[in-house]
N, C-alpha and C positions, 0 to 999 in steps of 0.2 A: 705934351706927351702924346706921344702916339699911339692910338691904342692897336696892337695885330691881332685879327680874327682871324681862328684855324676854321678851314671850310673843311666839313665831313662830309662824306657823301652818302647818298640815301641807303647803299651796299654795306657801310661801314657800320649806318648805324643799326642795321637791321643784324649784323653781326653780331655784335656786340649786345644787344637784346635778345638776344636766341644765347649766347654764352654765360649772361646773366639767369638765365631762365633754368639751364642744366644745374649751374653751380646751386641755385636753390633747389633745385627738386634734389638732388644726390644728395643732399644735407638733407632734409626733410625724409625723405624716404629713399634710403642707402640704397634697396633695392627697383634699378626700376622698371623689370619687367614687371614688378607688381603696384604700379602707380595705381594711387586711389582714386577711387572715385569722384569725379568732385559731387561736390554736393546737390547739385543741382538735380544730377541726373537719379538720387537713391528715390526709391517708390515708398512711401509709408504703404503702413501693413492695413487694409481694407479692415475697418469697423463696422460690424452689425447692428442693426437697429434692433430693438425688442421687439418683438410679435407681442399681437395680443393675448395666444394662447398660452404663450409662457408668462404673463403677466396675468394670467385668471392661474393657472398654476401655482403660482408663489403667492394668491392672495389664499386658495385653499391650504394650504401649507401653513397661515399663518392662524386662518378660521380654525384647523384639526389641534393645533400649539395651544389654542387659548380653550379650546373645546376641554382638553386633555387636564391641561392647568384646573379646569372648576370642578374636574370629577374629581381628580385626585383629593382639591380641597375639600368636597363632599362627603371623600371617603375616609378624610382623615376626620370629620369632624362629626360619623356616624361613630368609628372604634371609639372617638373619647367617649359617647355617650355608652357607648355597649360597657365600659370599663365604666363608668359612675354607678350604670346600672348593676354591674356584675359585685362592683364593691358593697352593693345598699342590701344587694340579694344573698350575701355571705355574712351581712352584720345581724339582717335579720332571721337566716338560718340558725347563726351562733347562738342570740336571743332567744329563740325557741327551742335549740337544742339544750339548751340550761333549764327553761322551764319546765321540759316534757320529759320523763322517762319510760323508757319502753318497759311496760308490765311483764309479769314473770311470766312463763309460762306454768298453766295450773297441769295440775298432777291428772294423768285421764278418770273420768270420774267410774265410779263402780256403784252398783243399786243390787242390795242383795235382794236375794229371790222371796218372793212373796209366797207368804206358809200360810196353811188354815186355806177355809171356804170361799175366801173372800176373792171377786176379781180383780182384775187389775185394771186400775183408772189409771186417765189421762191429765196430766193437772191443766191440760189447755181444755177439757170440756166441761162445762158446768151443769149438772143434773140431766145427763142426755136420755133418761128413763121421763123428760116432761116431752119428748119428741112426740107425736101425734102420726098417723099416716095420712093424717089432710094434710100436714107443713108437707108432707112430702111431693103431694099432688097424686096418692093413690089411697086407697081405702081399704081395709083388709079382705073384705070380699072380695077383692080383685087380684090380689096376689096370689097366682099359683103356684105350690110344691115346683124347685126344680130338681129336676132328676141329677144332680152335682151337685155335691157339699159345697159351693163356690158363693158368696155374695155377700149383703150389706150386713150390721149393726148398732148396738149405741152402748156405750159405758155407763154405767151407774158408778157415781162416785160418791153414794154413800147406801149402796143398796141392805136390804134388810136378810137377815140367815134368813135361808128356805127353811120351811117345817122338815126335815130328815125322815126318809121315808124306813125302817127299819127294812133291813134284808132278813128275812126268815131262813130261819139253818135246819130248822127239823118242822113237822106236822103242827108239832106242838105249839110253837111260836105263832104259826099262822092265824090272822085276824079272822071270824066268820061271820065278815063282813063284807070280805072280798073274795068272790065268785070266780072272778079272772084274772089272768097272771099271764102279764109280756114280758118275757124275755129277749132284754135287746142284746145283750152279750152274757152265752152261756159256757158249759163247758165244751169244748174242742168248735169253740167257733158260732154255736149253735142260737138261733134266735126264731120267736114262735108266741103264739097265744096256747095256754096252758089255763085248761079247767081243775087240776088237782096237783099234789105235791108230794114228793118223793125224794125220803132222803140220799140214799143211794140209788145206785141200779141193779139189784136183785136179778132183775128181769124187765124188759121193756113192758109196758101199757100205754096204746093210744092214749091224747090229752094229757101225759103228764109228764110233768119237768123235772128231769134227773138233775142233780145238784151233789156238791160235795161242799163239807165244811173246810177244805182246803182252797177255794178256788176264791182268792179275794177279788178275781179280777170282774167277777159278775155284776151283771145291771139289770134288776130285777122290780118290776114294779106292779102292787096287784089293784085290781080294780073294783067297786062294787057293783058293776053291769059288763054286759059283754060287750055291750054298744060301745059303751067308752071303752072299752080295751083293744076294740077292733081299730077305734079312729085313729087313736095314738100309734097302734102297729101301721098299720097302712102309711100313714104320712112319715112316719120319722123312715119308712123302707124307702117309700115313693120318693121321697127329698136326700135320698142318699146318704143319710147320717149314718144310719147301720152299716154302712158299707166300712165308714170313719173309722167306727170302733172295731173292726176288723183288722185294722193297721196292726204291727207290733206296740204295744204301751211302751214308752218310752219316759219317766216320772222326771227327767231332769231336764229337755227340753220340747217338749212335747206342750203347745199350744192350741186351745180349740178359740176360734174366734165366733162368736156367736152374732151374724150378722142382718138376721130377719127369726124374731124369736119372742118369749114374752117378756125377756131382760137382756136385748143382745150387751154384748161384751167381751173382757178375755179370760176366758176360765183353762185352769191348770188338771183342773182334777174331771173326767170322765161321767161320773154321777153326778157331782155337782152341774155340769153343760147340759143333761139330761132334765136334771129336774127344775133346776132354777133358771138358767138361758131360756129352755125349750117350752118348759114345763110339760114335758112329756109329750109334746107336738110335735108336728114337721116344719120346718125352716130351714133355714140356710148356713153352713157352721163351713168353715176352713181351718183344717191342721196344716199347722206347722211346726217345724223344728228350731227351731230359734230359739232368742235369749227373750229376757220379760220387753227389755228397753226396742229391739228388732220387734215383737209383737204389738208395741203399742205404736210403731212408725205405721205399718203395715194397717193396724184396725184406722190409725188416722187418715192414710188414703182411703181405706175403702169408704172412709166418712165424706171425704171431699168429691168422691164419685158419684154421690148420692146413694151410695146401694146400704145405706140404714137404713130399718124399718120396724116398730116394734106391730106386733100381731099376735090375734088370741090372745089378749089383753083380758077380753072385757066377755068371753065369750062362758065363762065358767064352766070350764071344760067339765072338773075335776068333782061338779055336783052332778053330772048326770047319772 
């Protein structure tokens, strides 16, 4: 057998491999002004490496996450305690509000007014007539008359009636024993040492004191020397008391606080302040207009100021 070899030529076959070539590419990609790229020639897309800063970055990022996570937990697990607490402080509210009732309100209290001779005490002082003028750091020689009804005393809370000096209404009545006669509140205002007595006024005469049996308002007191009758005028003038009882009388609040005297205290009645507070001396008295309960706040400060004092105590006035 003979075999026949066709001879192609190097033109023919280069032909033929370029025709081979289209007929794939038209299949492949129908269009071919737009033939692709081979592959060889695409560029990948340039990859960045991390810096270090953005790598200290993302680690704070992660520090602030976990920071944030442990308060939260912190703060979630103070409210439960606030709310154990809150619950223990309501059981034991409740507990006590069951045991405890709130008391009534009392009615305001009232203290009827004090009648008769008697001063008026304090129930916080006990026997303030044992008060001395050493406790106080002065001695009665040393206290001088102030020319103002203003200053200390002391309460007796169980003092004894004064002797009652009778007021003479006519000639008749009058003791002749007593020489001299002060008048520390007379008629139309009038106050004086008087050596005789007179029931009306007829007609005036030096030394003597005109009186009417109408004037209840009189403060009259007689002496058996002139000496004592002058000391008592002079100091109850000198100490401003006479001026006191120059005030209008006023019987419903009208207080005398007798606060340097031979029984200081608080006396309501005008003669009584005279002869039992003062005993017909000079010392130190304050009027006021107040109620009994406002007089004895007021005698309580002036006790806390130190300006009590008793005097002429011991000096026996009333035998000279």
């Amino acid at each position: 057998m003979t075999e026949i070899k066709k001879v192609v030529s190097h033109e023919q076959h280069t032909a033929r491999l370029k025709a081979i070539e289209e007929a794939l590419g038209s299949s492949i990609n129908p269009n071919p002004a737009k033939a692709l790229t081979p592959p060889s020639v695409l560029t990948p897309a340039p990859t960045r490496p991390l810096t270090p800063s953005l790598d200290n970055d993302l680690s704070a990022v992660f520090a602030a996450a976990v920071s944030l996570k442990n308060k939260n937990e912190v703060f979630y697990r103070a409210h439960e305690e606030a709310e154990v607490s809150h619950s223990n402080f309501n059981e034991l509210f409740s507990a006590f509000s069951q045991e405890y009732q709130t008391p009534s309100l009392m009615s305001t209290p009232t203290r009827a007014r004090v009648k008769g001779n008697t001063p008026l005490t304090s129930p916080n002082l006990l026997a303030p007539i044992m008060w001395t003028p050493a406790i106080l750091g002065t001695s009665s020689t040393q206290l001088s008359p102030v020319k103002s009804a203003l200053a200390p005393a002391t309460i007796n809370t169980s003092p004894e009636k004064p002797e009652e000096t009778t007021i003479p209404t006519s000639p008749s009545t009058l003791s002749p024993r007593n020489v001299t006669w002060v008048v520390y509140l007379g008629v139309n205002e009038i106050d004086g040492i008087y050596y005789s007595w007179v029931e009306s006024e007829p007609k005036k005469h030096d030394g003597a004191f005109y009186t009417s049996s109408g004037n209840k308002s009189k403060i009259v007191k007689g002496f058996k020397s002139h000496e004592c009758a002058k000391i008592s005028y002079n100091e109850t003038k000198e100490s401003g008391v006479l001026a006191l009882l120059k005030n209008r009388e006023d019987k419903q609040m009208e207080k005398f606080l007798v606060l340097q005297g031979v029984q200081p205290g608080i006396y309501t009645k005008r003669f009584e302040f005279m002869s039992t507070g003062l005993g017909w001396r000079g010392g130190i008295v304050e009027r006021h207009l107040v109620d009994d309960v406002m007089a004895v706040e007021i005698f309580e400060q002036r006790k806390d100021e130190g300006k009590i004092a008793i005097i002429h105590a011991d000096d026996h006035f009333l035998n000279l």
